[in-house]
C-alpha positions as CSV (number, residue, x, y, z in Angstrom):
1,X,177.9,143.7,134.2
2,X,175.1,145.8,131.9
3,X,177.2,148.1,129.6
4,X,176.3,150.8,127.5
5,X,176.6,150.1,124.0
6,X,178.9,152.9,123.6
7,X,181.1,152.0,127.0
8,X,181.1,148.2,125.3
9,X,182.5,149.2,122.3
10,X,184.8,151.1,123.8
11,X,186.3,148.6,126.0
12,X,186.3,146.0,123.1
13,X,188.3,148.0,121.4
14,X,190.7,148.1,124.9
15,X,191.4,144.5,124.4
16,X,191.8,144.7,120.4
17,X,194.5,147.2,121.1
18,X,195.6,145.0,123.9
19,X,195.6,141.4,122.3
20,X,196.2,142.4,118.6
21,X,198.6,145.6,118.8
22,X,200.2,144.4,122.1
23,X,199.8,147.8,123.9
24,X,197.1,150.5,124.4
25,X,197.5,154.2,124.8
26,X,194.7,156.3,125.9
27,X,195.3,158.3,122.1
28,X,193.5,154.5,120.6
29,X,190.5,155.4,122.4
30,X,190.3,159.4,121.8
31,X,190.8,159.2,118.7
32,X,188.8,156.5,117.5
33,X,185.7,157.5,120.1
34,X,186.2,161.3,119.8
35,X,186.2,161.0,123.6
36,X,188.5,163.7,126.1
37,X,191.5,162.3,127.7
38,X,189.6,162.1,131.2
39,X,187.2,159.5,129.5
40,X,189.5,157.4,128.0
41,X,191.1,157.1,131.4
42,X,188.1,156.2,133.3
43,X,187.4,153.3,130.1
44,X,190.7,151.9,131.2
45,X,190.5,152.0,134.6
46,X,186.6,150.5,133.8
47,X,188.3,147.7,132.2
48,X,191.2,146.9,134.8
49,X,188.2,146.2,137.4
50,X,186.6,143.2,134.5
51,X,190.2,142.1,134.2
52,X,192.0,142.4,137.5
53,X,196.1,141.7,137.0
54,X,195.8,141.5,133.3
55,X,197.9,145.1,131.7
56,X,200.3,147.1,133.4
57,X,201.3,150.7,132.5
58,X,204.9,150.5,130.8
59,X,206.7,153.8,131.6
60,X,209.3,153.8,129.1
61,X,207.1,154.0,126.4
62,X,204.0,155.4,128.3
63,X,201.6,152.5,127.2
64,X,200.0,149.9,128.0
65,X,200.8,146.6,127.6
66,X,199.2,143.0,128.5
67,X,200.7,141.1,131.0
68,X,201.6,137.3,130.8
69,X,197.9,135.7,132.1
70,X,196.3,137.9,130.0
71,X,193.5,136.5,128.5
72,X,190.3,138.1,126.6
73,X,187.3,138.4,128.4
74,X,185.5,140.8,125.6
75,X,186.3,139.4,122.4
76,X,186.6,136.1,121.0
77,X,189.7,136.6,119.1
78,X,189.9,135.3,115.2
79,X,190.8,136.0,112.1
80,X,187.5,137.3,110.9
81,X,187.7,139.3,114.4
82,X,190.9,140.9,113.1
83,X,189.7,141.5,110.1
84,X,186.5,143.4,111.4
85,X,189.2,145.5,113.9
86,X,191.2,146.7,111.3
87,X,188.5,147.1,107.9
88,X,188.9,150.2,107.5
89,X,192.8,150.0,107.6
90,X,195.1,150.9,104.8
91,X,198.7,149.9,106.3
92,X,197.6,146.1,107.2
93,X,194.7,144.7,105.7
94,X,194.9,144.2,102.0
95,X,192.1,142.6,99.9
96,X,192.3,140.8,96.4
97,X,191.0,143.0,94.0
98,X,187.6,141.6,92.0
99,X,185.4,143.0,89.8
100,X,182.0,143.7,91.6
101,X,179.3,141.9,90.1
102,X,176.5,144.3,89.2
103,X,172.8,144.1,90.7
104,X,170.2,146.5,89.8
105,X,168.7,148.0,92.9
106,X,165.2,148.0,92.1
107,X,165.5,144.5,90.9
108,X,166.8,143.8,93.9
109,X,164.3,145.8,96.1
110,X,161.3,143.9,94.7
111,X,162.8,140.6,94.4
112,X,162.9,141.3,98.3
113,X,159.3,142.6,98.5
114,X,158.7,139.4,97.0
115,X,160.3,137.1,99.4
116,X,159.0,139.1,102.5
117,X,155.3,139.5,101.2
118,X,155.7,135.8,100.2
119,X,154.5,136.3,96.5
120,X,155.9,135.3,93.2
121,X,157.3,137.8,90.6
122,X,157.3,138.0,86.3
123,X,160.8,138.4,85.3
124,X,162.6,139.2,82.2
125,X,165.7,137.0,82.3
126,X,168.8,136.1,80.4
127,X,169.7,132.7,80.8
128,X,173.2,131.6,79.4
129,X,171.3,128.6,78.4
130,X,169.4,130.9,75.4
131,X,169.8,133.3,73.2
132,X,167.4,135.5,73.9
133,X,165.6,136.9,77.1
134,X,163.1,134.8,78.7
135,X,159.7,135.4,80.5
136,X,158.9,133.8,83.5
137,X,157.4,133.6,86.8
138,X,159.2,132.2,90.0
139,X,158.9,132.5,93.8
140,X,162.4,133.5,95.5
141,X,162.8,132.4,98.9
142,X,166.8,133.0,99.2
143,X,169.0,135.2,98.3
144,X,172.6,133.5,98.1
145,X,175.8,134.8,97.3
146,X,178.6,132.0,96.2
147,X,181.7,133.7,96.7
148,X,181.5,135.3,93.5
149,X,178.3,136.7,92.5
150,X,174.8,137.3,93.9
151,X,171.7,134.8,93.2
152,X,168.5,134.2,93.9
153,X,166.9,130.6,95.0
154,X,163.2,130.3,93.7
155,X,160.6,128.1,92.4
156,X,160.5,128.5,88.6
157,X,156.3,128.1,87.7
158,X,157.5,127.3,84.2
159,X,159.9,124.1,84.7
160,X,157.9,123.5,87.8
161,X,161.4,123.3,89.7
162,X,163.8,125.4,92.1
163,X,166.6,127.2,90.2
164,X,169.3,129.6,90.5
165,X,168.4,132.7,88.8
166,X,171.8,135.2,88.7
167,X,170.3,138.8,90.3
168,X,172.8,140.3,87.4
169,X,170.8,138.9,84.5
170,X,167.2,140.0,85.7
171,X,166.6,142.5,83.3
172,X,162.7,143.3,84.4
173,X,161.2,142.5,87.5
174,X,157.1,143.3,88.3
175,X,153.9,142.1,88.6
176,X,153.7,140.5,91.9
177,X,151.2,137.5,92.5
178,X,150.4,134.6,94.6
179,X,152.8,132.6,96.0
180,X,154.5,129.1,93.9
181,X,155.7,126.6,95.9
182,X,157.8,127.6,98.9
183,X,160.8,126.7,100.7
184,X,160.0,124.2,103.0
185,X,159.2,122.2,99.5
186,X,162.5,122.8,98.0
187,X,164.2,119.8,98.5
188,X,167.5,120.2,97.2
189,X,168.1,123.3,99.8
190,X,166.6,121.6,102.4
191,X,168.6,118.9,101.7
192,X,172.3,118.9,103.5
193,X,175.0,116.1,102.3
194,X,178.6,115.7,104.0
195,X,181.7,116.9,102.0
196,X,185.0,114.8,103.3
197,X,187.7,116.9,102.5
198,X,191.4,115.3,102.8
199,X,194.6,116.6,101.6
200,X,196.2,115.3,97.7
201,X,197.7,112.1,98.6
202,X,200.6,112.8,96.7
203,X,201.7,115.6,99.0
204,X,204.8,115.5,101.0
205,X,203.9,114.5,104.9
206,X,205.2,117.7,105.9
207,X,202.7,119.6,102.9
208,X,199.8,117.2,104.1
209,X,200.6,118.1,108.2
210,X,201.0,122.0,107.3
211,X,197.5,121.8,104.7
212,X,195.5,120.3,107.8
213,X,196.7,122.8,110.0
214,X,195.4,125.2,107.5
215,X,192.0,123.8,106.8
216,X,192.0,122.9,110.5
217,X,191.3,118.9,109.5
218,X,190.6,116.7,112.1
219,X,192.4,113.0,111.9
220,X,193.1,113.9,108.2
221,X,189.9,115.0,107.2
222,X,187.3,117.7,107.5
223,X,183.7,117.6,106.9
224,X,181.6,120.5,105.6
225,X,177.5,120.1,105.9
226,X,176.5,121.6,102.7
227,X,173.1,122.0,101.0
228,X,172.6,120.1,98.1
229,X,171.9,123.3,96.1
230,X,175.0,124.8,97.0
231,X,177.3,121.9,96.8
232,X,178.0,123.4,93.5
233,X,179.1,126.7,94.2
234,X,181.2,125.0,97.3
235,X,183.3,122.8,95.1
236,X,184.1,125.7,92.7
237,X,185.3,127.7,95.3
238,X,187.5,125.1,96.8
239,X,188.8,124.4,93.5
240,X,187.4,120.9,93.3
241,X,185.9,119.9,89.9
242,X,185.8,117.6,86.7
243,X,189.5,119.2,86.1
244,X,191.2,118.0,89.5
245,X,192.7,115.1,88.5
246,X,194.7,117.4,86.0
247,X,196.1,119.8,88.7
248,X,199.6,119.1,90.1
249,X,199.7,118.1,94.1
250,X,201.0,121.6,94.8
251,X,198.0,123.3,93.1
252,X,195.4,120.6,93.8
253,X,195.6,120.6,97.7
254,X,193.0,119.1,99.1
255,X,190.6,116.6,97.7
256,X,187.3,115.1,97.9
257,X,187.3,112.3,100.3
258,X,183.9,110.6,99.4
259,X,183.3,111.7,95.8
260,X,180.4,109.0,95.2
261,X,178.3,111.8,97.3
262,X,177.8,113.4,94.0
263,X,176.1,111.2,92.3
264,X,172.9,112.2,94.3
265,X,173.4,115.9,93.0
């Protein structure tokens, strides 16, 4: 069936209410949509004729409520779906506070002029590596963000290599010109190794059972495709690196499996 945007969205939210609040009123829907009462009915009538047999109308509290075979046929129900559903919630959703890492908008703007003209760019930068700022010329093809900060990927014309440049620590940006290398010639992005990730073999079986669950491991073990550029970034958010053999079991969960892989990075 060919919906509307509008009538899609509406019936989406239908079966959020349905499958993550476990009922519906027609109120979800007028409020939400800024629809009359009349048009919230019609959606769920709409939406009994996709999903035949799968709500019933609870009189007692005048909602409602999925029945036992019912099963979405709008969403694909996750996590990350609940998450979206209920963003702009203040009752159940609670994010971890960080501080937001600054980027200069017209920094920003034409490093992406850059990257969609394909050109290269003279930057003022400020490397932790040096003292002072540098000036250089590089050709951004990516921009990544790690979990914790926003960078750019690009071809650095003066080491002739790719680098990370942090979009933060661009303190100048002009002077567009023709392209550096590109992309298809970086090789450590192009470039995608296998991360086996295990659980700390000094966990309980119980921890180990419940921490596979978690990281939904397969036969003990789960496998992340990661570019070689960003393998990195990966290990630092999963808490992996030079200082894991330090970390008690409890705090050091999960481990690298084939940590030889490395070597090539």
């Amino acid at each position: 069936m060919n919906l509307k945007w509008e009538v899609q969205k509406r019936l989406e939210e239908i079966e959020h209410c349905l499958f993550w609040g476990g009922c519906l009123s027609r109120r979800n829907l007028t409020n939400k949509f800024g629809i009359s009462v009349q048009q919230a009915s019609a959606d769920i009538s709409m939406y009994q004729s996709l999903a035949p047999d799968s709500i019933s109308f609870n009189r007692s509290i005048r909602r409602y409520e999925p029945n036992e075979n019912f099963t979405p046929v709008l969403i694909d129900p996750s996590i990350s779906d609940y998450f979206e559903w209920k963003k702009n919630s203040v009752s159940e959703i609670e994010h971890v506070s960080m501080p937001l890492r600054n980027v200069e908008l017209p920094s920003l703007r034409i490093v992406a002029n850059t990257m969609h003209q394909n050109k290269s760019i003279e930057i003022d930068y400020q490397s932790m590596s040096t003292k002072e700022l540098s000036t250089r010329r590089i050709t951004p093809h990516t921009v990544v963000f790690d979990g914790f900060r926003y960078h750019i990927r690009a071809y650095c014309h003066m080491r002739n290599d790719f680098r990370d440049f942090v979009l933060g620590r661009i303190c100048r940006a002009s002077n567009l010109d023709s392209q550096g290398k590109s992309k298809l010639e970086d090789d450590n992005w192009n470039t995608r190794i296998p991360l086996r990730l295990g659980t700390h073999p000094e966990l309980t079986l119980s921890q180990r059972k419940i921490i596979e669950k978690d990281f939904g491991m397969k036969n003990g073990e789960l496998v992340l495709k990661v570019r070689l550029a960003m393998v990195h970034y990966t290990l630092i958010q999963l808490r992996i690196d030079r200082f894991s053999d330090d970390r008690i079991p409890a705090e050091q969960q999960i481990i690298l499996l084939n940590p030889d892989v490395l070597q090539i990075c």
